[in-house]
N, C-alpha and C positions, 0 to 999 in steps of 0.2 A: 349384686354381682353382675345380672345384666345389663344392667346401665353402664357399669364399670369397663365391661368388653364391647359395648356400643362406641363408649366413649373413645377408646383407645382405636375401633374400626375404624371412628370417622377423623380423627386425627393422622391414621397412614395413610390417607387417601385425602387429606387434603393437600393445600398450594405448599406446605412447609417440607414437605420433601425436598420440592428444589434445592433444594438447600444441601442436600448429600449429593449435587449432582459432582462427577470429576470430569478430570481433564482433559479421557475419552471423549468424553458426551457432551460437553460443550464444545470439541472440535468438530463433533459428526454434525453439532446443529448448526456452527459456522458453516462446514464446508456444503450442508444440505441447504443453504440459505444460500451461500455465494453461485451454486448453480442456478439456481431460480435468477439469480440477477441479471438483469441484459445491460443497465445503465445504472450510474452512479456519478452523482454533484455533489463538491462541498465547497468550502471553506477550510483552508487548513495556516497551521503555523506549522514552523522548523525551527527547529533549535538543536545547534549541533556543537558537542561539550566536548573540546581538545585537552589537550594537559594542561592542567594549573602552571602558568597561571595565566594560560589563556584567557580571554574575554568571549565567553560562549555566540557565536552569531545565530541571529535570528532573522529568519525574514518570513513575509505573510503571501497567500495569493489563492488562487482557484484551484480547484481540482476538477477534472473529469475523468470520467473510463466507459467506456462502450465494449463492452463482447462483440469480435471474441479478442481481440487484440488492439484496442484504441485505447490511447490515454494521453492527457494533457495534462501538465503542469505549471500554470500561468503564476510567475511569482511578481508582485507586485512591488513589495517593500523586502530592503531597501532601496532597490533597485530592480527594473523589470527586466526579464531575462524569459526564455520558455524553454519547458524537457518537451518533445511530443514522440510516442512510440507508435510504431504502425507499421503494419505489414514486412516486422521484422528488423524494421532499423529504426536507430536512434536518432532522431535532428534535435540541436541545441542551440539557440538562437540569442547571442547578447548584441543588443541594442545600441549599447554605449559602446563598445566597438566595431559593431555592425560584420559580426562574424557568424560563421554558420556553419556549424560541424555536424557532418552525418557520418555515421557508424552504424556496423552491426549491434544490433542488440547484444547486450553484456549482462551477466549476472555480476558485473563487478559493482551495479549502483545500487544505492536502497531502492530508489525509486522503481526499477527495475525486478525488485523482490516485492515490490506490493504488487506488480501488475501480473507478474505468477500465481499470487497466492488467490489478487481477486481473478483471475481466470481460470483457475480450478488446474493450472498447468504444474501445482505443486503441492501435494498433498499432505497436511498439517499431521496425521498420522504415519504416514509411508516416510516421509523427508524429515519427519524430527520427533526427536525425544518429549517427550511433554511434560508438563506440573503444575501445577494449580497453585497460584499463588496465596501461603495462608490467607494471610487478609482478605481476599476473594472469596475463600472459600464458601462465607454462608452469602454471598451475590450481595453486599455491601454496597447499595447506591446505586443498586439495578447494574452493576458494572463484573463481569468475571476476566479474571487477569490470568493469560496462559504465557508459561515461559516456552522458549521453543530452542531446545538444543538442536545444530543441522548433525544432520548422521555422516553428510559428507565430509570424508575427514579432512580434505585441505578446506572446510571449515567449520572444523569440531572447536576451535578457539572460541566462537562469536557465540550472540545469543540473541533472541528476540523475544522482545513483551509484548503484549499481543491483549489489548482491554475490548474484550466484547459489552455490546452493552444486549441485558439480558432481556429487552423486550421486543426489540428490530434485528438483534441477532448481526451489528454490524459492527465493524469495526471501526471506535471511537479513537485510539492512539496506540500507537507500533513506534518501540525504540528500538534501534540496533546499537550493540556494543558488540564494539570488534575485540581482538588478540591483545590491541595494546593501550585499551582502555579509553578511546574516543568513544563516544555515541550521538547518535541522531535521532534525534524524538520527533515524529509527525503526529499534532492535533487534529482532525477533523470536528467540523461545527457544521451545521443547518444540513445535515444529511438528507440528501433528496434520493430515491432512489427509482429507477422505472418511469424516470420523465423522459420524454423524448427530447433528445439532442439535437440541435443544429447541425449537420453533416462539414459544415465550414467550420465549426468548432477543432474542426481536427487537419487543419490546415494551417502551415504556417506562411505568413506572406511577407516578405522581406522586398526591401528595395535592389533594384537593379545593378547597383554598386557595391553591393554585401561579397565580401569577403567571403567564399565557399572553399572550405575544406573537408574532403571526402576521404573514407575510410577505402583504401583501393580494392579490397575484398569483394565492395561492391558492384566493383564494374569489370569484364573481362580488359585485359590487358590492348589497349589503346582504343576502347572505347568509354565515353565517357555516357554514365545515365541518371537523369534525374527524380529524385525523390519524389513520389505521387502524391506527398505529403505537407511539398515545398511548392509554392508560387511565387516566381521572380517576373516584376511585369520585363514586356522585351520593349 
């Protein structure tokens, strides 16, 4: 009998509990993780799935983010193009047109919703519904998969998946699916986290002749100001 109550002691106390963890407690060790984070490097893919019978587009490129508000998005394939967010506005740079749109910051992009969640500016308890994906449940592949209903109702339609991987506590891939049934899946790969960044990393440098279209919000009415974010040589 007491081997039998030893037995059973050292079995609730081992690693196999994880295993009952929900989808509380693997948000509070996201969201305790992403405050610890100052920097984050990846590798990522996109893949964004329209209505049938659309042909889903993909393309490949870099990721960065720096606390408390930097973030690049260097897309390589199939074409290079850059998202960069910083000190509140948005610059978006394509090449092959050689155009250059800055704007406020917008919750209307995905992109835009990952650099909230990684800067702690949106909190996975307080702004959504949560659930623990079955398959997830017993941490399958070291991987937990949170669904994330938003509370706010002009976007109670949408949803997010959300795959923590359960031994860096970081997030490996986020789809969004919206109201009318699009989604946008982000992979990340080679997760580097707490390297120090290149401070030009977050600069965008375009040619002299680029095409700039500004969002007028950000300038008072007849004067014009430039993004600290953008380098146009003169």
């Amino acid at each position: 009998m007491k081997k039998t109550i030893l037995w059973l002691v050292l079995i609730g106390f081992s690693p196999l509990r994880t295993t009952a963890t929900t989808a509380a407690e693997i948000a509070a060790r996201l969201e305790e993780r992403l405050r610890a984070l100052q920097t984050l490097q990846a590798r990522f893919s996109q893949v964004y799935y329209g209505q049938p019978p659309a042909v889903p587009l993909r393309e490949k490129g870099l990721f960065y983010f720096q606390k408390p508000d930097r973030m690049r998005w260097r897309y390589e394939e199939p074409e290079p193009k850059e998202y960069l967010y910083q000190e509140g506005t948005f610059s978006s740079y394509f090449p092959e047109d050689n155009q250059l749109i800055i704007q406020k910051l917008s919750g209307e992009y995905h992109e835009t919703e990952i650099l909230l969640i990684l800067a702690g500016q949106k909190s996975l308890r307080e702004d959504y519904d949560l659930t623990l994906v079955p398959a997830s449940a017993a941490g399958k592949g070291g991987v937990w998969t949170l669904k994330l209903k938003p509370r706010a109702e002009e976007e109670a339609s949408s949803e997010i998946l959300l795959e923590v991987d359960a031994g860096s506590r970081l997030i490996r891939r986020i789809v969004f699916r919206d109201w009318a049934g699009n989604s946008s899946e982000f992979v990340f790969q080679d997760l580097k986290a707490d390297r120090k960044l290149d401070p030009g990393l977050f600069e965008l440098r375009v040619p002299a002749d680029c095409e700039i279209i500004r969002d007028e919000a950000l300038s008072p009415p007849g004067k014009q100001t430039k993004s600290p974010a953008v380098r146009i040589p003169q």
